[in-house]
Each structure stands twice: as C-alpha cells, then as structure tokens.
BASE-676896 format. One record per residue (C-alpha): residue number from 1; residue in three letters; x, y, z. Coordinates in Angstrom, 3 decimals, decimal comma. Layout:
# residues N
ATOM  num  residu        c1        c2        c3
ATOM  NUM     ala         X         Y         Z
...
# end
This chain:
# residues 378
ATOM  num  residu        c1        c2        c3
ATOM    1     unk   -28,508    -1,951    22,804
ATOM    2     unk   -27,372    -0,973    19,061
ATOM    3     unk   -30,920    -0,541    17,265
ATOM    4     unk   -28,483    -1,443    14,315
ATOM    5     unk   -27,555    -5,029    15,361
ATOM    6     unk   -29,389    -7,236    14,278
ATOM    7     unk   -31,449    -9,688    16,673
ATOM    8     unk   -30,356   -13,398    15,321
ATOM    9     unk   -27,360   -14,736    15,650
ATOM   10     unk   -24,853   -15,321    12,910
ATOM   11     unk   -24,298   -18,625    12,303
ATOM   12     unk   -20,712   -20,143    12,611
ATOM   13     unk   -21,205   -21,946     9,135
ATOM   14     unk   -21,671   -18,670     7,414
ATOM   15     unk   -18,200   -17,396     9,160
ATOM   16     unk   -16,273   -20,288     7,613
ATOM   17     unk   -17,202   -19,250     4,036
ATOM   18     unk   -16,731   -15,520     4,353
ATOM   19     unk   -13,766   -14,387     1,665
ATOM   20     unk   -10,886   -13,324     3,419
ATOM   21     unk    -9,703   -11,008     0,480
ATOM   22     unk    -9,993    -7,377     1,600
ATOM   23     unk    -9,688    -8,174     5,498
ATOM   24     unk    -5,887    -7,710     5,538
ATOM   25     unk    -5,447   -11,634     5,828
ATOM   26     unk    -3,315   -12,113     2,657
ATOM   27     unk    -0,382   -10,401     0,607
ATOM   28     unk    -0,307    -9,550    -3,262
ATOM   29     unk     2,369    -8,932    -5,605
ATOM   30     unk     0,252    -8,028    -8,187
ATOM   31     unk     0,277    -4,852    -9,302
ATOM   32     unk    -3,398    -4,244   -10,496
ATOM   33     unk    -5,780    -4,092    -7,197
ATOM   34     unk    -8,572    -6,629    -6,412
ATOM   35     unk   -12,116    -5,530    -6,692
ATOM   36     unk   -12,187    -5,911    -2,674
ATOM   37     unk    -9,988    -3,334    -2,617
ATOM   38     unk   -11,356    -0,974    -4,900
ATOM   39     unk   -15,221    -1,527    -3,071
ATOM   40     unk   -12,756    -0,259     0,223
ATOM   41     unk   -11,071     2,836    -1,618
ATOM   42     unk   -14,455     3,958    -3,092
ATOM   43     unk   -16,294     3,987     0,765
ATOM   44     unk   -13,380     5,618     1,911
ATOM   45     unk   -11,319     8,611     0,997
ATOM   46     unk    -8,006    10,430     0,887
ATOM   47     unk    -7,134    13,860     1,360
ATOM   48     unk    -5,804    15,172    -2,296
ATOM   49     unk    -2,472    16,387    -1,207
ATOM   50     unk    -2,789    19,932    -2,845
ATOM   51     unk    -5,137    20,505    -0,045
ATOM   52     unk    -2,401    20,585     2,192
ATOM   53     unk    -2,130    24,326     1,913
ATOM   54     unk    -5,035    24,933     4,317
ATOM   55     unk    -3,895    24,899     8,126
ATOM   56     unk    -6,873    23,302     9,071
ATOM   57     unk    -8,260    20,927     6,231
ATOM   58     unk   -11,791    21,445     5,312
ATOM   59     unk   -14,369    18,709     6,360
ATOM   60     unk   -15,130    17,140     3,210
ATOM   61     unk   -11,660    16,806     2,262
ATOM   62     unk   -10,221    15,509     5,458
ATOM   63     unk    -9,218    11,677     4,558
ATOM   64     unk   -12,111     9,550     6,143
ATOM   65     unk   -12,207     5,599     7,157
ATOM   66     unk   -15,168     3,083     7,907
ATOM   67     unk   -14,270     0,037     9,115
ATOM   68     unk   -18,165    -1,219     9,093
ATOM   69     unk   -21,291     0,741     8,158
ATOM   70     unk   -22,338     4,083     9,194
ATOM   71     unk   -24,499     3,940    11,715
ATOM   72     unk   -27,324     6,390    12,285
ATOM   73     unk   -26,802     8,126    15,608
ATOM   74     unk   -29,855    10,063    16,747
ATOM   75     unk   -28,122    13,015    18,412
ATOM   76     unk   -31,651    13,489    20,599
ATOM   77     unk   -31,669    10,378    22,175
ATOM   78     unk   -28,014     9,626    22,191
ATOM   79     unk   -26,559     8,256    25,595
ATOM   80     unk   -22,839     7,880    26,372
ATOM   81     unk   -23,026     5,223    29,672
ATOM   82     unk   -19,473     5,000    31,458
ATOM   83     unk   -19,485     1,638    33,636
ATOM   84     unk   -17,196    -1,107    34,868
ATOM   85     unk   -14,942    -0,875    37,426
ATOM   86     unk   -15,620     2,179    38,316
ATOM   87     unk   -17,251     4,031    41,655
ATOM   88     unk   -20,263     5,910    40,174
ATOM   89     unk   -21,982     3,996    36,929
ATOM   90     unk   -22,737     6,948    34,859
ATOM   91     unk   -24,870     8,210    31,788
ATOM   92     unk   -24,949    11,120    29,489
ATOM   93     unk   -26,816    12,739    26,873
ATOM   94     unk   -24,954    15,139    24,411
ATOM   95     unk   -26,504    17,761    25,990
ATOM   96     unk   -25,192    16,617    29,595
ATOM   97     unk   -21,269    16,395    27,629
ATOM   98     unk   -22,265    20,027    26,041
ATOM   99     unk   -22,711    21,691    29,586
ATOM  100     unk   -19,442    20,199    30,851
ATOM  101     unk   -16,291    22,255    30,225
ATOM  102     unk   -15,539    22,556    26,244
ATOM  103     unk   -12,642    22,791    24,536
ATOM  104     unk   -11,853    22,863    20,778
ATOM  105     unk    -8,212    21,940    19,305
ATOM  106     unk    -6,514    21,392    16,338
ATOM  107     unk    -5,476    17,556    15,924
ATOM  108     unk    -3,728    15,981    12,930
ATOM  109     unk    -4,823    13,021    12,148
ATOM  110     unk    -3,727     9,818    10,003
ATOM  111     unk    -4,628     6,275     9,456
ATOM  112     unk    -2,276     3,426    10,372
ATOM  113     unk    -2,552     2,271     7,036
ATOM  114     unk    -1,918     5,046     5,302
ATOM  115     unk     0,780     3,801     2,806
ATOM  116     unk    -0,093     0,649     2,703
ATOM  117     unk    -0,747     0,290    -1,308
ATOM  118     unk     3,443     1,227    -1,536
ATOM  119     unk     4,549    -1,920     0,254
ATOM  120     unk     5,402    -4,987    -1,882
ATOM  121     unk     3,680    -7,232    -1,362
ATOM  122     unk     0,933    -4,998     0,097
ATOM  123     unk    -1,244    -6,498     2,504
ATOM  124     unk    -5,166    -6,948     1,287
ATOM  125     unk    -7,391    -4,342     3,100
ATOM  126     unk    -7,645    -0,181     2,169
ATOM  127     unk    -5,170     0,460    -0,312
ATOM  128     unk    -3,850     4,025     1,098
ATOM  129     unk    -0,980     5,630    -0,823
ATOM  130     unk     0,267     8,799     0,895
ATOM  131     unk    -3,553    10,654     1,671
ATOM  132     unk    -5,362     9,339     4,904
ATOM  133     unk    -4,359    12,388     6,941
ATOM  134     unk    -6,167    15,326     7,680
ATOM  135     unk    -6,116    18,437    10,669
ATOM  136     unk    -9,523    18,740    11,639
ATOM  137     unk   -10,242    21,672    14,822
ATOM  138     unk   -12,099    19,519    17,277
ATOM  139     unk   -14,750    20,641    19,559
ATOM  140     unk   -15,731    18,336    22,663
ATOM  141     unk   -15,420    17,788    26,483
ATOM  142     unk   -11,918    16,174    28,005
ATOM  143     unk   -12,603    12,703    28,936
ATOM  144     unk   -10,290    12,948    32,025
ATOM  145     unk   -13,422    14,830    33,758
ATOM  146     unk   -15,926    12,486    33,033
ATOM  147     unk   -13,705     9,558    34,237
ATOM  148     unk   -13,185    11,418    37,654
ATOM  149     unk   -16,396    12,118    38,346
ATOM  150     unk   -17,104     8,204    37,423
ATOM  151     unk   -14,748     7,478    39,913
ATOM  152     unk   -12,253     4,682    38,022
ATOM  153     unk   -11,453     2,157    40,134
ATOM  154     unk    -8,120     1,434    41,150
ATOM  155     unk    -8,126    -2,228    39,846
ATOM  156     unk    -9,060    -0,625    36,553
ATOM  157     unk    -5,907    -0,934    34,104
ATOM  158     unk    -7,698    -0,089    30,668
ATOM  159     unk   -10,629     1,723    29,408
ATOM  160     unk   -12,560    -0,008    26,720
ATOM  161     unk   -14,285     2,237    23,978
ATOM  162     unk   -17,440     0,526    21,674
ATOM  163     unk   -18,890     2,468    18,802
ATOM  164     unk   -22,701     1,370    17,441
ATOM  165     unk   -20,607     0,316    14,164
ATOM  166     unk   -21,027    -3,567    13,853
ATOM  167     unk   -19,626    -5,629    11,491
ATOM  168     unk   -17,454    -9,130    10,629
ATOM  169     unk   -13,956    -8,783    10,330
ATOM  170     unk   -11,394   -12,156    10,522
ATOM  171     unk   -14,205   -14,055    10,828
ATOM  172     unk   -15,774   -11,993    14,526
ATOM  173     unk   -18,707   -10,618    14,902
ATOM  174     unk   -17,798    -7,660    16,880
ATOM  175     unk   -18,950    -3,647    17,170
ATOM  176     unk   -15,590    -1,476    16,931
ATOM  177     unk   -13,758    -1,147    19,986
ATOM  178     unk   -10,224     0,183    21,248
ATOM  179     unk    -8,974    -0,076    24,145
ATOM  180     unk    -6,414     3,037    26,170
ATOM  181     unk    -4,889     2,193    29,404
ATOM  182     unk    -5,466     4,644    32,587
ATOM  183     unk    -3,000     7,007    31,980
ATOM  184     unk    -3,302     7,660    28,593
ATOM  185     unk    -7,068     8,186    28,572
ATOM  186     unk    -6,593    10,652    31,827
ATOM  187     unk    -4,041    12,715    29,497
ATOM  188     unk    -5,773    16,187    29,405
ATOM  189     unk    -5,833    16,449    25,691
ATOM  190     unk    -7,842    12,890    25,153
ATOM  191     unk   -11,894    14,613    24,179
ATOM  192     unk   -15,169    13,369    23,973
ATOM  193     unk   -16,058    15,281    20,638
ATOM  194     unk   -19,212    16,470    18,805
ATOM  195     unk   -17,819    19,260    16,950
ATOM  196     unk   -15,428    19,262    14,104
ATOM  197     unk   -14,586    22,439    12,337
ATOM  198     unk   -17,078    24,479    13,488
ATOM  199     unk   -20,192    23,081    13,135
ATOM  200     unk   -21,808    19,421    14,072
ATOM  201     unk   -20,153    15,979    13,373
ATOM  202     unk   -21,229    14,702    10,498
ATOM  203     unk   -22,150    11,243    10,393
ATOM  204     unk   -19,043     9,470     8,311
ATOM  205     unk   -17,049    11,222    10,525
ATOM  206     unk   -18,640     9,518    13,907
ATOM  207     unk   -21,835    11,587    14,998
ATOM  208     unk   -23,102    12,472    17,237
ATOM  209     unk   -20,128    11,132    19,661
ATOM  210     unk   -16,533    10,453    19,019
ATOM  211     unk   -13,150     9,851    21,327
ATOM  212     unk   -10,582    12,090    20,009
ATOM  213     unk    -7,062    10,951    20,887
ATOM  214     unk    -3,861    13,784    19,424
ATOM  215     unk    -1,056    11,989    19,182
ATOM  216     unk    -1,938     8,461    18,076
ATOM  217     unk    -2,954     7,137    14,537
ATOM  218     unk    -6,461     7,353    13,624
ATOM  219     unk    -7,659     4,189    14,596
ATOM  220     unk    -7,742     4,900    18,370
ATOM  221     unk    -9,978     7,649    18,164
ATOM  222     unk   -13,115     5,443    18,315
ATOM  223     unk   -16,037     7,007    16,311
ATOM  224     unk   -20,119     6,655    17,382
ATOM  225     unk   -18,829     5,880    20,578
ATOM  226     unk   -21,616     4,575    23,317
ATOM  227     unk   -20,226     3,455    25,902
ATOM  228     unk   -16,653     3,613    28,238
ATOM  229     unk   -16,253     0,589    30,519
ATOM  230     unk   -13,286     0,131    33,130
ATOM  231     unk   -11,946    -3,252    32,814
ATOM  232     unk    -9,571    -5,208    35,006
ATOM  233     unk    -7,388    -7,041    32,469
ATOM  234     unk    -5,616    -5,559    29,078
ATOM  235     unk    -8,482    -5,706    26,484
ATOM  236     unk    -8,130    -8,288    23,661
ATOM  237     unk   -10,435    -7,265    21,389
ATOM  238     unk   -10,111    -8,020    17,629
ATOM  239     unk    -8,911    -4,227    17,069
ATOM  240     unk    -6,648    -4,729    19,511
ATOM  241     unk    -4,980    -8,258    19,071
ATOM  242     unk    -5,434    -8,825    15,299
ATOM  243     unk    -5,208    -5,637    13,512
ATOM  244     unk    -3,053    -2,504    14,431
ATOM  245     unk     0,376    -4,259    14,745
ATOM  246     unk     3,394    -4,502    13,806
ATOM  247     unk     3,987    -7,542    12,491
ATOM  248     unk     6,112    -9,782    10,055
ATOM  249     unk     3,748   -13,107     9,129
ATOM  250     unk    -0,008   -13,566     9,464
ATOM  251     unk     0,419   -15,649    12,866
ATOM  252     unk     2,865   -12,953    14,646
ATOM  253     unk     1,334   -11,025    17,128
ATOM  254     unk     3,993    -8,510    16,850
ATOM  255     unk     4,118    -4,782    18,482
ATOM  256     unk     0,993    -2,351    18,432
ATOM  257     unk     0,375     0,322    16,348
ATOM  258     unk     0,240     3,284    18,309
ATOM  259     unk     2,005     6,976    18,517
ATOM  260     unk     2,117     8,746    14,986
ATOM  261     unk     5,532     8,485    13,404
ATOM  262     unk     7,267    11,623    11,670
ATOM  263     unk     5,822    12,294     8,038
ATOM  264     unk     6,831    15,603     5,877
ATOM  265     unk     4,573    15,806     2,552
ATOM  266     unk     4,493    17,964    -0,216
ATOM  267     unk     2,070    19,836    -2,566
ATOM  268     unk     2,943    18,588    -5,581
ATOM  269     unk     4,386    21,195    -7,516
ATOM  270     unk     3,510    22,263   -11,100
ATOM  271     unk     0,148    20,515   -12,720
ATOM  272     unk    -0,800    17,194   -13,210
ATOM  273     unk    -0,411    14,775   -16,023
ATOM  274     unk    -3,905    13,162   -16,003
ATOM  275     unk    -3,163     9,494   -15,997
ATOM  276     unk     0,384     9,031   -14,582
ATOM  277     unk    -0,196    12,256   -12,405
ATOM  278     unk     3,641    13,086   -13,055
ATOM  279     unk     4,133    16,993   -12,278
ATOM  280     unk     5,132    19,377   -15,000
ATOM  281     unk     7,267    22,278   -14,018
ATOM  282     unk     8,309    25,434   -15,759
ATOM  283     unk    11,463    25,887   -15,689
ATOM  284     unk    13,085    28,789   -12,659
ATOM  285     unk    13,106    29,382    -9,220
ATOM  286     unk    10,050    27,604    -7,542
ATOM  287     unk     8,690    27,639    -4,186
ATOM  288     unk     8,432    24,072    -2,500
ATOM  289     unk     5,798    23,746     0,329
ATOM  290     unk     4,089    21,032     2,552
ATOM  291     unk     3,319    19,698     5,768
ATOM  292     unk     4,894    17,903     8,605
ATOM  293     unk     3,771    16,416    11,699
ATOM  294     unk     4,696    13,406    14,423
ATOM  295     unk     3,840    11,574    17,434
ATOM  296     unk     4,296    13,413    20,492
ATOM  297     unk     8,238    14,783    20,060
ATOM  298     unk     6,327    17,006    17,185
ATOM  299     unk     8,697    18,276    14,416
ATOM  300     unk    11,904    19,288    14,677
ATOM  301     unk    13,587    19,419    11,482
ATOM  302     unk    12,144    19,379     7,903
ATOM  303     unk    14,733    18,707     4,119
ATOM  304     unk    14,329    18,687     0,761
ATOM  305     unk    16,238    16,217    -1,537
ATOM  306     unk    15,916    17,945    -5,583
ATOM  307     unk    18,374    15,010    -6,466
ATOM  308     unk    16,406    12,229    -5,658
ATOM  309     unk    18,088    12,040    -2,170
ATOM  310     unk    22,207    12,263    -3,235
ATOM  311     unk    21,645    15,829    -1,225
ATOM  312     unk    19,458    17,642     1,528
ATOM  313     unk    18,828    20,999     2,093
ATOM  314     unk    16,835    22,368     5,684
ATOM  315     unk    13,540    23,870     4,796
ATOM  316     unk    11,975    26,706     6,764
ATOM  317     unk     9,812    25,808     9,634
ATOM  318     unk     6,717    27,037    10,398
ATOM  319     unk     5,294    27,642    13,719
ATOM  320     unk     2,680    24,579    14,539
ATOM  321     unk    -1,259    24,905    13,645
ATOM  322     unk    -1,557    23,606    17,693
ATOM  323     unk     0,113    21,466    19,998
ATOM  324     unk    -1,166    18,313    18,495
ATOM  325     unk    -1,188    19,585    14,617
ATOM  326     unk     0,862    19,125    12,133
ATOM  327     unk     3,149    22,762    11,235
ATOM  328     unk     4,043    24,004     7,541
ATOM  329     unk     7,674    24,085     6,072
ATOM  330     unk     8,826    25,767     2,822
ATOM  331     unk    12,251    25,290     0,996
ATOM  332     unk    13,445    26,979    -2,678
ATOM  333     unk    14,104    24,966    -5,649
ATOM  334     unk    16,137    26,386    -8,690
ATOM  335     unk    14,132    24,090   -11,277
ATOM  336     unk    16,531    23,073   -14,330
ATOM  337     unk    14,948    21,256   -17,299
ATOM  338     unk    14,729    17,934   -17,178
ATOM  339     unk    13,262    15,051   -15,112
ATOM  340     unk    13,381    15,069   -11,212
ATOM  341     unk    12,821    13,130    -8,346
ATOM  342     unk    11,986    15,670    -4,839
ATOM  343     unk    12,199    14,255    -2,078
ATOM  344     unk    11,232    15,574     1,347
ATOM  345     unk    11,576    13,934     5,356
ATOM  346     unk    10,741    15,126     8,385
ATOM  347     unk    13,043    14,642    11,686
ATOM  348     unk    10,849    14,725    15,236
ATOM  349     unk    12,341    16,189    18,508
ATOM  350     unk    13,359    12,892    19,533
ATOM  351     unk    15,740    12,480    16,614
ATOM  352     unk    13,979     9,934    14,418
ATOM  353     unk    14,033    10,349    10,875
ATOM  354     unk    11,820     8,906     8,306
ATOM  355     unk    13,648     6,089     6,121
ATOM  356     unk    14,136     6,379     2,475
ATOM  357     unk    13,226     2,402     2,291
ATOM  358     unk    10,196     1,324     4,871
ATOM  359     unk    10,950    -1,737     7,156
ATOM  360     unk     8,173    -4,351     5,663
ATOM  361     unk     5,436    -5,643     7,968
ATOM  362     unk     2,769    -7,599     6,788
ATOM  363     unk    -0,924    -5,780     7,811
ATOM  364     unk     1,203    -2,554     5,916
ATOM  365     unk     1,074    -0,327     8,638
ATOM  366     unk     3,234     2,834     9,934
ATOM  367     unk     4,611     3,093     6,601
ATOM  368     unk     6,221     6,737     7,014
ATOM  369     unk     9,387     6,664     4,351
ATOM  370     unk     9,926     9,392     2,462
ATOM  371     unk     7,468    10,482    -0,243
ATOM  372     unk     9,138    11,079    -3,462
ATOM  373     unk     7,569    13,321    -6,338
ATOM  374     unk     8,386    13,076    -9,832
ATOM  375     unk     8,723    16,064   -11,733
ATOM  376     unk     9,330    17,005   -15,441
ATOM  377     unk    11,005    20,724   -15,584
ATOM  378     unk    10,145    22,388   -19,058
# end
C-alpha cells in the first residue's frame, strides 16, 4: 500500500474539469511557452551541454524527470514484492537485493521527449530542447536473477513495473507503471538499482529502488519501483497506451517509443552570449568535441558540418564509456571570421543516420535531428 496515496477516492466530477494544458493533450504554435510548461521545466532539469566533457556525468547535473511527486521511500522498511503469474510470490528488502550478486555499469540515458520544445507545433508537456540526457554508473542487482528464482510463469508475456509515484495524468488516476515483455526484462543488462555514481540514490532520482533498462529511453526505467507482477496479457496502462508513442493526431495510437535513436552533441564551442546564448569564437584552429550514443547498434560513425550541412567531415571516435554508454568524438575546425552554423550527426552500426529535418509526431517524441550551433568567429 503507497503510504502516499491518499485514502478517498477522487471524484469523476473533479477529472472532467482538470486543465489539459501541460499533459501533452494539445499543440502550440506560439512561440512564448505557457506557464504549465514553465511549472514542468522548473521541477525538472537538463543537463547543460558543456558538461558533456565528463565520461560519466556528475549526479546533480545528470538531466532528471518527475512525472508526479517525489515520493519518500524509507530505504529501512522498503520492500520490492515480485507476484503474478509467477511460481514463487516473492519479497525483498534492499538489504535482501544488496546480498544478491551486484553489478555497477555505465548507462546513457535520455528522455523520450527530449527535443520536444524544437518541433512546430510542439506538443504541451516538458519543453526539452537538446539536454535530458545524462551517463550515470549504476550500481544494482540484474533483474533476470530475481525473476528466476520467482519462477515466471510460462503464460506470463509481460512484466509490469509500479513506482509509489501517484498522480493524474489524461484524466487517470494511476501510480507510474511500464510495462517490458519476457525477454527483454530477462536481458542480462536490465538492474534493479540503488546506487548511482558511487554512493546512494538520491531521492529525485528514484530511491531507494529503481529498474534500470540500457538501451531504451528514459521512461522505461521505472523509478521508486515496489513491486514486479507477471501478467498474462500486454499491459495497457496509461504509460503504455497514451503516452510514449509515435504518433501523428491526438486519437492515433501510433508505434511505441522504445530503443534510443542515434544522437551526436556538441560542447558548444567558444563562450556564451547571455541572452541569445549564440557562441563567440576567436578566430584559428579550434578543437570541436562532444558526445554520441544510440540504441543498441551503438555508434558507428560520427561528422561535422562547419557549413551549416553543404559538407561533412568524419570526426575521431572514441572508444565507448561501456557497452551501454554513450563514447566521445573530436573533429578540427579552421575557424574563419564570420557567422557559422556547426553541425554534427551521429550514424549507429545499423546504418541509420540522424535527419537534418525531424519527421513530426504529435506527443514530440524521438526527436533526434541534428543539433545545429551557431557561432560568431571574431
């Protein structure tokens, strides 16, 4: 039972008059942002894309999204209970997952949204522009053990994952939940994790329990997770069916949002104009660097456009931060005076490429085309 819950029902008339600005139910062409969205961007955060030069992104920079509140998880009396269909109902403390076998790995992750705010019209909900990413070094248990030893049933064709966070979203009262099916929650990198960087989750960032998942965007990776249950039929859950897809009008169910797409960024070069945040340059040979990651192909190939994408040029690869993290890339620049647009696109091992114009969908998610930096070369 979530202690956080509360006890009375909510009543269906107080549904009906709910706003439905900053749920992701409508579009706007209008450039300034609604309040809704500003209350989102201010609970939430981006990583600032300088602090792409660390390898592993420090945890108060790491970009961070609540869909609800932040519940208080009392690691002490915290219980994970795995049920369903499944041979051998089961229940653990975080001290029972700490005794199990314990790996830590570095994952990059990134919001589905992230983007969104650079579609037009931009769907309603957490105005991301290029910094909901972040490559955390996870410490936890693989979930594939503790699903064997519960015995999943063979009728089982999808484990469902509920956090403690409860909140109204379309119009549902519903805790968050995600669903994987059996295969890809047996993969052996999937973790139960209450470590992240070194030292305890904090509690934004799901403690004292969280499902990990490398590979996928952000939103699978369930945080102040409480319970696993084995279910018979494809979960429909709101965060399932409503959100998370790819989809062209409000009523189109569309195709989930799922694997990570390829994404190169850059630290912006130079130093910031305050307002416009327009890079000045001096003028000579300058060193470009960044970031680039993808689903599970991983990178393959990394350019650099300096003319605003008339030309590419191959940057140097690095070797990856881990199997499931993003790797760095450099490329050289001869900076003449004047104004420039750099441009910079990653290419995975399965040959796709991100797009210089995004393919529109209307919740604004998976939006991976290139990221373009202005510069001004003195």
């Amino acid at each position: 039972m979530d202690p956080h819950a509360s006890d009375r029902p909510i009543e269906p008339e107080f549904l009906d008059d709910l706003p439905a600005v900053g749920d992701g139910s409508g579009l706007s062409h209008d450039p300034l942002f609604h309040i809704e969205e500003l209350q989102l961007a201010f609970r939430n955060r981006g990583m600032p894309l300088e602090a792409l030069r660390y390898p592993i992104t420090p945890t108060g920079l790491h970009y961070l999204l609540t869909h609800f509140d932040i519940p208080y998880g009392d690691a002490a009396s915290w219980r994970l209970s795995v049920g369903g269909l499944v041979r051998r109902p089961l229940a653990f403390s975080l001290d029972d997952l700490k005794a199990r076998p314990t790996v830590s790995m570095p994952v990059t992750m990134e919001c589905g949204g992230n983007g969104r705010a650079l579609f037009e019209p931009r769907s309603l909900s957490q105005p991301w522009l290029l910094e909901a990413i972040g490559t955390a070094e996870w410490t936890g248990t693989p979930l594939r053990g503790v699903l064997e030893e519960a015995g999943v049933a063979d009728a089982a064709v999808e484990l469902v994952f509920t956090g403690i966070d409860w909140g109204i979203q379309g119009g549902v009262v519903q805790p968050y939940q995600r669903s994987l099916t059996g295969e890809e929650a047996m993969r052996e990198e999937v973790l139960l994790a209450w470590g992240m960087n070194g030292e305890p989750l904090q509690p934004q960032h799901g403690a004292p329990l969280r499902l990990v998942v490398p590979g996928w965007f952000g939103m699978t990776s369930v945080k102040w997770l409480a319970t696993i249950e084995a279910v018979a039929e494809p979960f429909e859950g709101y965060q399932m069916i409503n959100t998370y897809r790819y989809t062209q009008t409000a009523d189109d169910i569309g195709d989930p949002v799922t694997l990570l797409r390829p994404r190169a960024l850059m630290i912006p070069p130079g130093i910031p104009d305050f307002a416009s945040r327009l890079r000045v340059v001096q003028r000579g040979p300058v060193t470009l660097t960044g970031r680039a990651w993808a689903g599970r192909p991983g990178v393959a190939r990394v350019e650099v456009s300096a003319d605003g994408g008339a030309t590419w040029r191959d940057a140097t690869l690095e070797e990856p931060v881990g199997r499931h993290a993003w790797r760095g890339w450099s490329c050289e620049w001869d900076a003449a005076p004047g104004d420039h647009t750099l441009l910079v696109r990653a290419t995975d091992g399965d040959g796709n490429t991100q797009p210089l114009e995004q393919e529109w969908n209307y919740q604004g998610m998976g939006n991976n085309m290139v990221q373009r930096v202005p510069v001004r070369v003195v």
